[in-house]
N, C-alpha and C positions, 0 to 999 in steps of 0.2 A: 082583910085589911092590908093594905099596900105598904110592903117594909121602906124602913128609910134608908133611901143610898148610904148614908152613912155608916148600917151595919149592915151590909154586904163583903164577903170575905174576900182579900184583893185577889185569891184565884177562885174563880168559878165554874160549878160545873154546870154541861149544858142544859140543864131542868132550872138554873138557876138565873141563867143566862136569856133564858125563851122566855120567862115571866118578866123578866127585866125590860125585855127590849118585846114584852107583849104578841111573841110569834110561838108558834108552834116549836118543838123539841126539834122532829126530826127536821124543821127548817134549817136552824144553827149547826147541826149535823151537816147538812148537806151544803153551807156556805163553808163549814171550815172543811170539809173536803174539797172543795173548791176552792179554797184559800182563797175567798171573798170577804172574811172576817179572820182577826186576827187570833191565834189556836197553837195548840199545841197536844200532842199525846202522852195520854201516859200510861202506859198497854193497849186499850182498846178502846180507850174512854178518854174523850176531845175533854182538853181544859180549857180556863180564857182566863189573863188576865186581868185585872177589872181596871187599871187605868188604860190597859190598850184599844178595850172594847173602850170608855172614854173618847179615848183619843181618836176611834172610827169614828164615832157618834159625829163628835164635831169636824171631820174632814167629810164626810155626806152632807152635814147641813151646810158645808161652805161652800160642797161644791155643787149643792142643788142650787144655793143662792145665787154662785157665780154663773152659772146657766142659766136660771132665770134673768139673771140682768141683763146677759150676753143674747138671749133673746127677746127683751125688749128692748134693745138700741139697734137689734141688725137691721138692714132695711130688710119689709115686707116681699116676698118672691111671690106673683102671680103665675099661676099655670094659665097659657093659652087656650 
């Protein structure tokens, strides 16, 4: 059964993080080593805040939106 955001703890660990955002462990691993998701350490072991992962969420879907928009208004480019 699918927990409710509401009881998710505001820091999380990446096992908890990967069910949430439905990806793979070592994926969230390997964005917060890449500082592509927002993370932190605490020895060896990546934490994530749960309002900052939040606050990713919604700056991807704003800015896949705004691309998409930004590609349906550009003019079409034909290749010769």
């Amino acid at each position: 059964m699918a927990e409710n955001t509401n009881d998710i703890k505001p820091i999380m660990t990446t096992k908890e993080v990967a069910e949430y955002l439905n990806i793979h462990p070592l994926t969230v691993n390997k964005y917060a080593r890449e500082g592509k998701i927002p993370a932190f350490k605490i020895g060896t072991d990546w934490r994530f805040h749960k309002n900052y992962i939040e606050n990713w969420i919604k700056e991807k879907v704003t800015h896949n939106v705004a691309g998409k928009e930004r590609r349906k208004n550009s003019p079409a480019v034909l290749n010769p």
